[in-house]
C-alpha positions in Angstrom: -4.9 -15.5 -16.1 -8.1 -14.5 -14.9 -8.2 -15.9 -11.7 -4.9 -15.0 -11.2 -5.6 -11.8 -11.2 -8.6 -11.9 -9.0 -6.0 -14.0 -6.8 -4.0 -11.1 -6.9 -6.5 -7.9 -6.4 -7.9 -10.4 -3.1 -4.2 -10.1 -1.9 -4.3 -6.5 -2.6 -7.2 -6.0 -0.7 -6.2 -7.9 1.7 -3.0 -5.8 2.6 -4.8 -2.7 2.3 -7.0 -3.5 4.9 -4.0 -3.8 7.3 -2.8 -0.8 6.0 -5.8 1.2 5.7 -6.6 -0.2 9.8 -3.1 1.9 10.8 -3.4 4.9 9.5 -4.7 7.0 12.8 -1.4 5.4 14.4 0.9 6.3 11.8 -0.6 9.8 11.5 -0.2 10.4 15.5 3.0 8.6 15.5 4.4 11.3 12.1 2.8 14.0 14.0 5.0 13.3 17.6 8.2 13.2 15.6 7.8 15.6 12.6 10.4 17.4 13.7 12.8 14.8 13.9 11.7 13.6 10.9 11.7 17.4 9.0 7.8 16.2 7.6 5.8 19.2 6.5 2.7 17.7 5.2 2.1 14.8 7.9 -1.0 13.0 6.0 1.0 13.2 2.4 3.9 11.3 4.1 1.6 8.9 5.6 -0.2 8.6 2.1 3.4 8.0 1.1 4.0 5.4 3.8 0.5 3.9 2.7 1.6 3.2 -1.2 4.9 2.4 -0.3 3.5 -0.5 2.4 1.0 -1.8 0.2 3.1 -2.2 -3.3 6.4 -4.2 -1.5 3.6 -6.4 0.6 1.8 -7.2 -2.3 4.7 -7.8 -4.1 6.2 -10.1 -1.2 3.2 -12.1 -1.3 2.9 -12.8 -5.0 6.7 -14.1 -4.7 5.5 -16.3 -2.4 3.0 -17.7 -4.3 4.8 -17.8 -7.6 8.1 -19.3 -5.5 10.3 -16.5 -6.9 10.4 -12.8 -8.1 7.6 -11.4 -9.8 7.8 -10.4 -13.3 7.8 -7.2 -14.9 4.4 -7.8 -15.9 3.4 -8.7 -12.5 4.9 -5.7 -11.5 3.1 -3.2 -13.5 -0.2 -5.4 -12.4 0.1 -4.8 -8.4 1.1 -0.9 -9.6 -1.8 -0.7 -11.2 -3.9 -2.2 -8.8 -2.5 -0.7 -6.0 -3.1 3.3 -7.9 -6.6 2.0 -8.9 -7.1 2.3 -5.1 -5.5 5.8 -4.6 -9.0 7.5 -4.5 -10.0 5.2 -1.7 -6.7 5.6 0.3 -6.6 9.4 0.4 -10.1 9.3 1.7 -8.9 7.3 4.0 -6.2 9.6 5.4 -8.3 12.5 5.0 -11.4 11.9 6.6 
């Protein structure tokens, strides 16, 4: 439904934030330990990190609120709000 999925893209948001708020921690943190971590492209793996973070949080969440595991369709949803917010991400990292 429709404010369901405003429900959801608020959650989104929400987690991005966090995420978003880390990323000159992780980006120090990848660049200290690259080597033991054989990471080339330090910001790409933190972009990686950053996806990775915000799609199993926002799918956590929803299962909490639905009292059980999200559907396939819910799925796809978070996926597709989550990449509707790749632009903003990279920025992010890059800037």
């Amino acid at each position: 439904s429709m404010s369901e999925d405003s429900q959801l893209e608020e959650l989104i948001n929400m987690t991005l934030e966090g995420t978003l708020t880390a990323i000159p921690n992780y980006i120090q943190d990848i660049e200290q330990n690259k080597t033991i971590m054989k990471v080339d492209n330090v910001k790409e793996f933190v972009f990686g990190v950053i996806i990775g973070m915000s799609l199993g949080m926002a799918t956590t969440a929803l299962a909490s609120i639905r009292d059980g595991e999200p559907s396939i369709e819910d799925q796809i949803k978070i996926r597709d709000m989550v990449y509707s917010k790749i632009p903003h991400i990279r920025e992010r990292i890059y800037s």
